[in-house]
VODRENMI-558607 format. One record per atom (N, C-alpha, C): atom name; x negated, y negated, z negated. Coordinates in steps of 0.001 Angstrom, whole numbers, plus 524288, in hexadecimal, padded with zeros to 5 digits. Each point is the difference from the previous one (the first is absolute). Example, Ala and Ser with C-alpha at 12.3 -4.5 7.8 and 13.67 -1.06 7.14 Angstrom:
 atom     X     Y     Z
    N 7CC7A 8163A 7E188
   CA 8037A 7FB5A 80000
    C 7FC7C 7FB50 80000
    N 8015E 7FBE6 802D0
   CA 7FCCC 7FB5A 7FFC4
    C 80302 7FBBE 7FD26
***
This chain:
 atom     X     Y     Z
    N 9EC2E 62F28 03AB0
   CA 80190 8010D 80564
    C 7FC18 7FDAC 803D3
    N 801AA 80229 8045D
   CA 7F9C3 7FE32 803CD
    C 80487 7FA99 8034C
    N 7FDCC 7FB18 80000
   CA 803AA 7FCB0 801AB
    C 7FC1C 7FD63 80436
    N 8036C 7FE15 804D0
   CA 7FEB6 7FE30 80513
    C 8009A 7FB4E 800AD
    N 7FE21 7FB69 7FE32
   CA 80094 7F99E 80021
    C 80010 7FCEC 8060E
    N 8033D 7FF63 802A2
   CA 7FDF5 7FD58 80516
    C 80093 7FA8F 7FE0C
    N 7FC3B 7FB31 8025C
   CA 8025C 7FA9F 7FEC6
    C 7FA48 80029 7FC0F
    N 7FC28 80340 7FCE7
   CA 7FD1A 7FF87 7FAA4
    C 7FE70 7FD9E 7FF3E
    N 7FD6C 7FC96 80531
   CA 7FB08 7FB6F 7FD31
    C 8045B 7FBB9 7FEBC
    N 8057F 7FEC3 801E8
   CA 8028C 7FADE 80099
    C 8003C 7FD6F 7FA0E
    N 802A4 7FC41 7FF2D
   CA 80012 7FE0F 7FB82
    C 80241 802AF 7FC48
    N 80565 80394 80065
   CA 8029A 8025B 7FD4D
    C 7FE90 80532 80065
    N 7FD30 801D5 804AB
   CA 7FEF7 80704 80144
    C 7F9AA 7FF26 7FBE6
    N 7FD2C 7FF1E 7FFE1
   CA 7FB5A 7FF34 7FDF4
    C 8012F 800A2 7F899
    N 803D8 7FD99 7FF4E
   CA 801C3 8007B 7FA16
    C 80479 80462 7FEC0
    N 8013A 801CC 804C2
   CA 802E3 80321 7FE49
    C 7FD2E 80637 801C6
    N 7FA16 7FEB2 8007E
   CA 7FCA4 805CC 8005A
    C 7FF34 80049 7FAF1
    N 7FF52 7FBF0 7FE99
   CA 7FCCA 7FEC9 7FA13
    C 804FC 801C1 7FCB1
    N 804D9 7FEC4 80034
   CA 8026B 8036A 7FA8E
    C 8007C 80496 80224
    N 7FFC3 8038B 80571
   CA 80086 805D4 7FF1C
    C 7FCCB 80242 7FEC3
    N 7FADE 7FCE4 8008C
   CA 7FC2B 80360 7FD3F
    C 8006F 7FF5B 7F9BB
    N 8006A 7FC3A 7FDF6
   CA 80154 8000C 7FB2A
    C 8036A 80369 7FC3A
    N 8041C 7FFB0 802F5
   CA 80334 80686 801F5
    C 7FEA9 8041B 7FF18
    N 7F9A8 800E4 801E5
   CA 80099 80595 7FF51
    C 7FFBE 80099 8061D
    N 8022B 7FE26 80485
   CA 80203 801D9 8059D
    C 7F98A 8010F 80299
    N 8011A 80264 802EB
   CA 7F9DB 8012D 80481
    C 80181 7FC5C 803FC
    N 7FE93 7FC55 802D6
   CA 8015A 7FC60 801FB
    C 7FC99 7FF16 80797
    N 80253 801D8 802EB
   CA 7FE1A 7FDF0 805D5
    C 80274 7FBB2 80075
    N 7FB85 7FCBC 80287
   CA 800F2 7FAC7 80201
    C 80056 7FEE7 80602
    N 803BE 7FCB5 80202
   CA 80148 8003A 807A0
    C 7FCBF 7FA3D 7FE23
    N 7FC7C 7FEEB 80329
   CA 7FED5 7FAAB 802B9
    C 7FE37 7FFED 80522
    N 80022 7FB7A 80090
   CA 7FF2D 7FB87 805F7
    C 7F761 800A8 7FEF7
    N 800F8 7FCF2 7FB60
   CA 7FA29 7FE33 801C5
    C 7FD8D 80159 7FA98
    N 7FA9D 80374 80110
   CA 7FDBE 8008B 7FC63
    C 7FDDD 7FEE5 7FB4E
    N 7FD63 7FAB8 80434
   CA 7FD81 7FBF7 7FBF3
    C 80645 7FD91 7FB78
    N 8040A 80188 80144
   CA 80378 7FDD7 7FA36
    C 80036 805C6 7FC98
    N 7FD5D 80326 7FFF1
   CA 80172 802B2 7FAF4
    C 7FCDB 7FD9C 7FCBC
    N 80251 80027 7FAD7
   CA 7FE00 7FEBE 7FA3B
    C 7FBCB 803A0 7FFD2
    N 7FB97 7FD80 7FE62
   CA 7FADB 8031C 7FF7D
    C 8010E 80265 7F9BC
    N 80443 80015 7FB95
   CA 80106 80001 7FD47
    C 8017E 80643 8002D
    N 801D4 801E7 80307
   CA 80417 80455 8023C
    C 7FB5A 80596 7FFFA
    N 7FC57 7FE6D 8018D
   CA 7FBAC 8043A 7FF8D
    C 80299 804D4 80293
    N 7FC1D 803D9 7FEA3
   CA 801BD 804C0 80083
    C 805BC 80164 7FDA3
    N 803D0 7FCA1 7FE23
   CA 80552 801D4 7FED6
    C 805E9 80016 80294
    N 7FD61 7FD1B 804E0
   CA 80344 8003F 80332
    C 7FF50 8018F 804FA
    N 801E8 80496 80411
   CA 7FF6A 80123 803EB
    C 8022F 7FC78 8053A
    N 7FD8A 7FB69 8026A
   CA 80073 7FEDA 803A9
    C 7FE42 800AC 80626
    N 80604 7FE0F 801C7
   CA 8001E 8028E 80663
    C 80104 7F8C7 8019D
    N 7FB38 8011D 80484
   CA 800A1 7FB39 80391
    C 80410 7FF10 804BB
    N 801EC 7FC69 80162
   CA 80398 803B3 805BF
    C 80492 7F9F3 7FF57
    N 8013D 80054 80431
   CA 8050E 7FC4E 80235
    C 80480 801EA 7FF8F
    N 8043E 7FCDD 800B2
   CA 80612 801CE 7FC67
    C 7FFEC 8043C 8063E
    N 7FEE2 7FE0B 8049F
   CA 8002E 803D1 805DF
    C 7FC88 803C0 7FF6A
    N 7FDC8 8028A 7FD5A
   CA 7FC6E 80435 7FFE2
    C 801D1 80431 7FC80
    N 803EB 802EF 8038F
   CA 803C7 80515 7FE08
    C 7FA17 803D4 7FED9
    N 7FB64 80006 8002E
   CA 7FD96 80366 7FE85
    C 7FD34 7FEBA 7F916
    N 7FF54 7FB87 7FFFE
   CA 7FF18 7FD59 7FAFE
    C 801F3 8014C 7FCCA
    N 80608 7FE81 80228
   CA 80373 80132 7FC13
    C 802A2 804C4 7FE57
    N 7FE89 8038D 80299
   CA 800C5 80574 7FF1D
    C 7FB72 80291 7FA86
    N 7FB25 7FE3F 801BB
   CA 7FBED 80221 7FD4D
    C 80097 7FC48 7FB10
    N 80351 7FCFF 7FDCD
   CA 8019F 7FC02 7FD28
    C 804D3 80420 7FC4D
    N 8039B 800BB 801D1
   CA 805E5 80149 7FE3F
    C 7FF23 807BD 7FF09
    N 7FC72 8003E 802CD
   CA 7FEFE 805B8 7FF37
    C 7FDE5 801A1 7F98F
    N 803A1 8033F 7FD92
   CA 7FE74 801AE 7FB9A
    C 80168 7FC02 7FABA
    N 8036A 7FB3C 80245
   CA 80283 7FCAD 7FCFA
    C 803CC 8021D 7FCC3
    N 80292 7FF77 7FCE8
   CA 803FD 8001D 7FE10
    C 803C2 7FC7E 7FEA7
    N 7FE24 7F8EB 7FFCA
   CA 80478 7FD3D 801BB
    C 7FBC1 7FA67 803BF
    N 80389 7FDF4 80274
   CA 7FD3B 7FDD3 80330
    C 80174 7F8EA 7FD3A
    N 7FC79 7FD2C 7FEC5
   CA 8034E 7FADE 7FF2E
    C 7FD49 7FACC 8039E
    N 80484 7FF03 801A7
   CA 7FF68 7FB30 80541
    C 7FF67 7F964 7FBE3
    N 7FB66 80025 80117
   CA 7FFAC 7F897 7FE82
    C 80032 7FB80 8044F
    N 800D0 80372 805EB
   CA 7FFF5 7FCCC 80301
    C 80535 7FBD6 80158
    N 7FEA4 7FBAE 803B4
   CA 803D4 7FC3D 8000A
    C 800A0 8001F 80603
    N 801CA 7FC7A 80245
   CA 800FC 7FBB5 8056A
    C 7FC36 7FC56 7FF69
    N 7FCD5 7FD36 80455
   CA 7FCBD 7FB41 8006B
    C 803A2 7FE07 80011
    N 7FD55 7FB3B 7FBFF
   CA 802E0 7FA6D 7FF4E
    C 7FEB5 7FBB2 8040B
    N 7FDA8 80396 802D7
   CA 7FC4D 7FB21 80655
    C 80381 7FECF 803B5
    N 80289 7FACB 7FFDD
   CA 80537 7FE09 803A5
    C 7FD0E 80249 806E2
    N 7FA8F 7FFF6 80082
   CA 7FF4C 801E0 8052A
    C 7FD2C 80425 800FA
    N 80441 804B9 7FB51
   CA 7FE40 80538 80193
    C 8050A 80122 804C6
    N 7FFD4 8036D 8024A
   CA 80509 800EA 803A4
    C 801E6 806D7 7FFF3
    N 7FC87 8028A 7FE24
   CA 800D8 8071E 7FF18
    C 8006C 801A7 7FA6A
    N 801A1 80382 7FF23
   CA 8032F 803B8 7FB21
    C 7FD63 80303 7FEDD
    N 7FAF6 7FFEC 7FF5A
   CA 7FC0E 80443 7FCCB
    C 80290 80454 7FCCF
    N 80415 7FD94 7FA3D
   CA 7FF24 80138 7FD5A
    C 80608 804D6 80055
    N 80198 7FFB0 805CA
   CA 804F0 804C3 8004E
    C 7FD8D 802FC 80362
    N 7FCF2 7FFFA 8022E
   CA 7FBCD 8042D 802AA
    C 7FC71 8034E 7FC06
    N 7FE4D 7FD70 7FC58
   CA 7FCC0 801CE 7FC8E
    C 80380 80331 7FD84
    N 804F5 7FEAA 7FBCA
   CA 80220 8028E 7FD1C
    C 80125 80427 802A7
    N 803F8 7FFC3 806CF
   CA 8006D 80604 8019D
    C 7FBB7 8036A 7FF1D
    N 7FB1C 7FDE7 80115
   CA 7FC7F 803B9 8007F
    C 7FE54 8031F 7F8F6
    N 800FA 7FC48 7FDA3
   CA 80041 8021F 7F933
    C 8044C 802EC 80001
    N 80393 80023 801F5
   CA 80432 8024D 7FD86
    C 8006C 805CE 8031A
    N 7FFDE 7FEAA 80533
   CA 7FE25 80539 804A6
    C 7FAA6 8033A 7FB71
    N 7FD5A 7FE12 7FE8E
   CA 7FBB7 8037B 7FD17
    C 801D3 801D6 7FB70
    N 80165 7FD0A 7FDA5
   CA 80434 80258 7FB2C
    C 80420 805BC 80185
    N 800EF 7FF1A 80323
   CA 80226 8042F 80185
    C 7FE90 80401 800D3
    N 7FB66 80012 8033F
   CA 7FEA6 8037E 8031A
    C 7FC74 80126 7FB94
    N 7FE9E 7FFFD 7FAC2
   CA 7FC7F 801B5 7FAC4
    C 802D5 80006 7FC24
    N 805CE 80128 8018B
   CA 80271 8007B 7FA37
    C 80000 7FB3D 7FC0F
    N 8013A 7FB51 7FFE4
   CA 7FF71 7FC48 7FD7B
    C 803FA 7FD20 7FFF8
    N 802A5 7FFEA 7FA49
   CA 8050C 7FE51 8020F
    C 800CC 7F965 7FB4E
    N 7FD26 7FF8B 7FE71
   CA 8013E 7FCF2 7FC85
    C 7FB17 7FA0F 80165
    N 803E3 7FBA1 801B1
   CA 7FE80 7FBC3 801F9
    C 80293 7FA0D 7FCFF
    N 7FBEC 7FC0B 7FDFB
   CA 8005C 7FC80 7FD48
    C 7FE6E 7FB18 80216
    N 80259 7FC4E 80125
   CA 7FF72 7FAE2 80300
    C 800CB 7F9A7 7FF11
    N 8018D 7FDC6 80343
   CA 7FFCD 7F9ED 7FD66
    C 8042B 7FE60 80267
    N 802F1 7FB69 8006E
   CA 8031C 7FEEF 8024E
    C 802F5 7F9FE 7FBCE
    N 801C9 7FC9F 80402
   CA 802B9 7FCFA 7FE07
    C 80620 7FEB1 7FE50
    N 80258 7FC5A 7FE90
   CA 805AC 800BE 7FDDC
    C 80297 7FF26 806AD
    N 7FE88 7FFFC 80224
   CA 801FE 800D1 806E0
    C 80101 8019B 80117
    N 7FDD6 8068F 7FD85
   CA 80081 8059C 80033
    C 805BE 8012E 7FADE
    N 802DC 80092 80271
   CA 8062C 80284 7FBF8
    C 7FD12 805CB 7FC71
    N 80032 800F0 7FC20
   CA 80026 8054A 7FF9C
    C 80708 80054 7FF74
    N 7FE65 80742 8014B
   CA 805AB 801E7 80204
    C 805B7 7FF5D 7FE7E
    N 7FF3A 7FDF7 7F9D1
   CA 80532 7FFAF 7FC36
    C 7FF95 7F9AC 800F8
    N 7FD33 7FCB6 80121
   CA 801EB 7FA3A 7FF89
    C 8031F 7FEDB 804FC
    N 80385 7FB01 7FD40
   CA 80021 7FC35 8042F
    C 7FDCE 7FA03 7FFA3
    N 7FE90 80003 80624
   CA 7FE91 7FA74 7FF31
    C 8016F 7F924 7FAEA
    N 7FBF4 7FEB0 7FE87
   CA 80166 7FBEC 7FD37
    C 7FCD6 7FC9F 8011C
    N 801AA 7FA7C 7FC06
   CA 7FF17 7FB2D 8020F
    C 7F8CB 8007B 801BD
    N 7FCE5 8016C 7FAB2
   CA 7FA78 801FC 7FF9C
    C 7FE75 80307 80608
    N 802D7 80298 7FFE6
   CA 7FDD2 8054C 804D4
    C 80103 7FD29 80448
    N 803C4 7FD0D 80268
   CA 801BE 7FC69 80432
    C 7FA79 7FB87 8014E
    N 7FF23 7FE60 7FB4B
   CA 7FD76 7FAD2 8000B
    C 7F919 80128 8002B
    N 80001 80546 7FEDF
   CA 7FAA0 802CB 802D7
    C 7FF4F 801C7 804E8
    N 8045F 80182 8004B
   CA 801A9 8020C 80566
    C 7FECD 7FD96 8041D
    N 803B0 7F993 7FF26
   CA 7FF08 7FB3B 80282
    C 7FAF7 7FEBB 80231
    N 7FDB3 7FE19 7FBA2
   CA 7FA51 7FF10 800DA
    C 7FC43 802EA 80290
    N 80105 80516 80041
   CA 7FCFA 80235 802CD
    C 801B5 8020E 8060A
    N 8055D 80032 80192
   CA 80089 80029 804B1
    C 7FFCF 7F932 802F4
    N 7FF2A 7FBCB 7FC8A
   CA 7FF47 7FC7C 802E3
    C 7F9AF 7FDAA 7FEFD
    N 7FE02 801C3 7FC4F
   CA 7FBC4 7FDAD 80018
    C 7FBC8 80426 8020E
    N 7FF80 80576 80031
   CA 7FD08 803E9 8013B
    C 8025E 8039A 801A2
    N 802AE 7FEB8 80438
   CA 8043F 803D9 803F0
    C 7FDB4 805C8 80115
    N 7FA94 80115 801EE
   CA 7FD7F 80305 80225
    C 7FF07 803E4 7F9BA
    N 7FDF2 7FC83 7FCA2
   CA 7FEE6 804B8 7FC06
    C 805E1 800E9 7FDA9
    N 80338 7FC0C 7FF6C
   CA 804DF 803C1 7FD03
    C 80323 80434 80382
    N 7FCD6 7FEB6 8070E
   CA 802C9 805A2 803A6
    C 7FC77 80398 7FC6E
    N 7FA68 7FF3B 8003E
   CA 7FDA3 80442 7FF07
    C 80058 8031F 7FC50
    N 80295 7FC6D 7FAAF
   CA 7FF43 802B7 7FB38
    C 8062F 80245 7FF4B
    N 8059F 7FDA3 8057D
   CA 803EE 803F8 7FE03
    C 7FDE9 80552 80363
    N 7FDDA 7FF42 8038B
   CA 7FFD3 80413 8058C
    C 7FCD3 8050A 7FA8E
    N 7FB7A 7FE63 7FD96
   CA 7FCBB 80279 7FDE7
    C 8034A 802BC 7F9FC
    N 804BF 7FF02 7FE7A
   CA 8027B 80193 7FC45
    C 8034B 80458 80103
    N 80129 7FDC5 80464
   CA 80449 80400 80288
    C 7FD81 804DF 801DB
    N 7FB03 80090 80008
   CA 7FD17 80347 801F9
    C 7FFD7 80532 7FB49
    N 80006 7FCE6 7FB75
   CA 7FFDB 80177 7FB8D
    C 802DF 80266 7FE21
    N 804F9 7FDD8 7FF63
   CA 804DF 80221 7FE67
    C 8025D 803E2 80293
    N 7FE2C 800A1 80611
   CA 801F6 80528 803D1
    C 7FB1B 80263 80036
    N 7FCB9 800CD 7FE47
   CA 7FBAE 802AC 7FF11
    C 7FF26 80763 7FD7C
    N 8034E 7FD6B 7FC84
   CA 801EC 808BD 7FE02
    C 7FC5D 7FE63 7FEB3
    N 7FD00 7FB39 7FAB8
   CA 7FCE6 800B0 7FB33
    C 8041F 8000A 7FB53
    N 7FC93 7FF57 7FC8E
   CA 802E7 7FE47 7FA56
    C 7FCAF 7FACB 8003D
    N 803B8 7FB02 800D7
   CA 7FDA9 7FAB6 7FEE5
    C 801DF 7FD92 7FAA3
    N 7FB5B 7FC53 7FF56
   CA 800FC 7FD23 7FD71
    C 7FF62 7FABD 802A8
    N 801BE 7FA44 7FF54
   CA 7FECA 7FD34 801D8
    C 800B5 7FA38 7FCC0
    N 7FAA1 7FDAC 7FCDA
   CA 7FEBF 7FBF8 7FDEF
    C 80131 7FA9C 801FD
    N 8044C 7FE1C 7FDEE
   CA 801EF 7FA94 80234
    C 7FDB1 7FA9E 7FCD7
    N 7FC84 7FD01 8027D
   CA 8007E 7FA5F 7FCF2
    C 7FFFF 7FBFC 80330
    N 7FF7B 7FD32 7FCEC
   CA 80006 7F9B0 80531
    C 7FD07 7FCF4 7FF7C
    N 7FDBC 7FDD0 7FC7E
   CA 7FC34 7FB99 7FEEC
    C 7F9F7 80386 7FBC3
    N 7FC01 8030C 80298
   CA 7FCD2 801B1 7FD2C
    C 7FBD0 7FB4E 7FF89
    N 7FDD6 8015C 7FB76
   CA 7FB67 7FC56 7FF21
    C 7FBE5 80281 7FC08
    N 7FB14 7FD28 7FD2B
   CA 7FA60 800F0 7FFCB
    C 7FFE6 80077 7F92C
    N 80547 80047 7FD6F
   CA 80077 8001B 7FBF3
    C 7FC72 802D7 7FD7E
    N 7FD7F 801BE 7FB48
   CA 7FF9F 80492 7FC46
    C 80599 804F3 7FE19
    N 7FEEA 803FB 801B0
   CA 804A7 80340 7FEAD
    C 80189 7FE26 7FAC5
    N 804B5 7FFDC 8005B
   CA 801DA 80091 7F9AE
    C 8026C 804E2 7FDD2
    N 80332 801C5 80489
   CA 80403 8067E 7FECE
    C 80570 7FE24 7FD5B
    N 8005B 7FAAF 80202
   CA 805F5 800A6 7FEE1
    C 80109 7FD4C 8042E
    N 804D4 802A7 8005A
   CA 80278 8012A 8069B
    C 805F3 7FFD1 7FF55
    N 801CE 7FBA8 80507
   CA 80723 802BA 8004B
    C 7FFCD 8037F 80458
    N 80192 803C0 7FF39
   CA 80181 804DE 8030B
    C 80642 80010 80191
    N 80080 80073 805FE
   CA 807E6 80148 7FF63
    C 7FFC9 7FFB6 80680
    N 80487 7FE73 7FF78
   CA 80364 80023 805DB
    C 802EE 7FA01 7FFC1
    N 7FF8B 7FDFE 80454
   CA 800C3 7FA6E 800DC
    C 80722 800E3 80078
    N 8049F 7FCF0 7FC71
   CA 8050B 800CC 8002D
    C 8007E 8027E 7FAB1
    N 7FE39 80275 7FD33
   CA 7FF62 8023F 7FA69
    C 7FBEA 7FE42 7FBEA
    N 7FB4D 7FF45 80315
   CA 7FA34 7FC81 7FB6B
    C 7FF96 7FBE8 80212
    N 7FE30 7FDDD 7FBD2
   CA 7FE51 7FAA1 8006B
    C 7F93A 800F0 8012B
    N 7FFCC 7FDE4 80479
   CA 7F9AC 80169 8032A
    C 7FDE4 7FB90 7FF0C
    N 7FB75 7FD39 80085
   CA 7FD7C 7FBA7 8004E
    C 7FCB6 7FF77 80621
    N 7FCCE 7FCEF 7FF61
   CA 7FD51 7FF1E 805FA
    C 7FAE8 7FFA7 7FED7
    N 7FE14 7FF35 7FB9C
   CA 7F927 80135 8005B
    C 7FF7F 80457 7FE5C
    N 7FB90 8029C 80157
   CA 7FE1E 80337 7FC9E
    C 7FA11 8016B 8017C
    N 7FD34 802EB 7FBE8
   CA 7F9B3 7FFAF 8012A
    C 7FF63 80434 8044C
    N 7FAF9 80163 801D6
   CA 7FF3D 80286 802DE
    C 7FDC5 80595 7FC51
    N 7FE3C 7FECF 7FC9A
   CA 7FCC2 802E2 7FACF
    C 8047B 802EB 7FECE
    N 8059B 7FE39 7FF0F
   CA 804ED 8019A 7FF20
    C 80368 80375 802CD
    N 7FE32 7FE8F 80614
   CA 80224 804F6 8040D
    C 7FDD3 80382 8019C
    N 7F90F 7FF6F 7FE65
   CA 7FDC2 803E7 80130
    C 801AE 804A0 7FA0C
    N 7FF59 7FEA5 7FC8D
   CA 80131 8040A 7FB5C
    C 80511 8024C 7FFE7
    N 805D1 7FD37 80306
   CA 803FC 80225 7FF1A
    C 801C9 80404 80672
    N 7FA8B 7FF52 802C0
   CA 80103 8020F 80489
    C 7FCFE 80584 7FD25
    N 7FB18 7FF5B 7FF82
   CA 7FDD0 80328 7FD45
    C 8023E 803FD 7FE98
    N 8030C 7FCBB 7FBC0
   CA 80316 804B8 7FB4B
    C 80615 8036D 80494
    N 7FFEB 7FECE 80304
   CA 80410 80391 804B2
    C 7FD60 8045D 7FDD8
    N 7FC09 8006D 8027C
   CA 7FD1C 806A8 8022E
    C 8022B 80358 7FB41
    N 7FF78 7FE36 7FAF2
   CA 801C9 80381 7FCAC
    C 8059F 7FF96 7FD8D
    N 80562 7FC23 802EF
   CA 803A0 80054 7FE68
    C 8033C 7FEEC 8049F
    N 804E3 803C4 80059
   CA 804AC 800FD 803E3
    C 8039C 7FE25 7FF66
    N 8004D 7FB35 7FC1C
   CA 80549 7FE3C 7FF0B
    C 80290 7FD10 80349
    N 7FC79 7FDF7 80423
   CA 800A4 7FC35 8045C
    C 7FEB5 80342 805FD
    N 801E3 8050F 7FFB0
   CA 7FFC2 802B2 805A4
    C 804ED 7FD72 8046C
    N 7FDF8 7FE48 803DB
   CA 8031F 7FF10 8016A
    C 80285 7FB7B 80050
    N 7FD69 7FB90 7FCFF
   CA 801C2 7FAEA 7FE46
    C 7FB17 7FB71 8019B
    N 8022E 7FB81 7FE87
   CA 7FD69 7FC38 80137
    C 80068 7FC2F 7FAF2
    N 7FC5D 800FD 7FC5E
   CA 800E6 7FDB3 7FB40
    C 7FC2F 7F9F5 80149
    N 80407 7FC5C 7FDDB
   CA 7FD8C 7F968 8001A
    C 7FC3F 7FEDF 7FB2A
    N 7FB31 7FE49 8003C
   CA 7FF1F 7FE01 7F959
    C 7FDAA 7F9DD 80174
    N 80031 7FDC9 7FCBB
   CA 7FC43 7FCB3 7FDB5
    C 800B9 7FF1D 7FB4B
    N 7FAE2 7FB39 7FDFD
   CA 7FE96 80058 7FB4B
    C 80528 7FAB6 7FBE5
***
């Protein structure tokens, strides 16, 4: 499939170009700044330069996609003061539209409910922390979900809480927080491959599956 990475050079978007191509996937890359593409990437990946505000970027980006997958986040910068990243997504998702593209894959934390849970002790105590310790990005990252979910895509949406610099291993708890038992680390090597593996499976349309390792 021809897949649309925004977020590519980041820590987790950068590894998670690397398993769609592994994949098999044809792979466009969204970045900020040039100088971070992997000189590794060669001629195998089609990158578009452009800002999350540059509805023209991102058009010539999402055009001819067939699923689009978001590695982007919220700044963690206590003295950012604007929402980049719900301006940007309208403008991904407005393009999605307007090119037939209906199938969208993302990130998100246990802050974020998917639709069948209810809150628990875990999901509360993330929750916590981030409307008191990073008020501005946990507006940004519910404002930017919700964008998602009323969007008229087919989402998916990747929940963890504590990523880190591990080596993939490929074993993973997968579930819904109130039914699985979730953990709180997990690698980054680990969410890029199980984000990855979306593009080619629907079992999670519509959901917000939690993993760690």
């Amino acid at each position: 499939m021809n897949v649309t990475v925004f977020g590519a050079t980041g820590a987790i978007g950068s590894l998670t170009v690397d398993e769609l191509l592994a994949n098999g996937h044809t792979v466009t890359a969204y970045a900020r700044n040039p100088n971070k593409i992997p000189p590794e990437w060669g001629d195998r990946v089609r990158v578009i330069i452009g800002e999350l505000s540059d509805a023209d970027a991102i058009d010539s980006a999402v055009a001819g996609a067939d699923v689009v997958v978001s590695a982007l986040g919220p700044s963690l910068d206590r003295k950012a003061t604007e929402m980049p990243l719900i301006e940007g997504t309208r403008h991904i998702l407005d393009t999605m539209k307007r090119h037939g593209v209906t199938r969208y894959i993302g990130h998100a934390t246990p802050s974020i409910l998917d639709p069948h849970e209810k809150p628990t002790l875990q999901t509360k105590l993330v929750g916590f922390v981030g409307r008191t310790g990073l008020p501005r990005a946990y507006q940004e990252l519910i404002g930017t979900t919700d964008l998602i979910k009323n969007g008229g895509v087919d989402w998916t949406i990747v929940r963890f809480t504590a990523p880190n610099n591990k080596p993939k291993n490929g074993k993973l708890r997968i579930g819904f927080y109130g039914t699985d038992r979730i953990g709180f680390a997990v690698s980054r090597a680990d969410i890029a491959a199980f984000t990855a593996a979306q593009v080619d499976d629907d079992s999670h349309l519509d959901r917000a599956p939690a993993i760690s390792n």
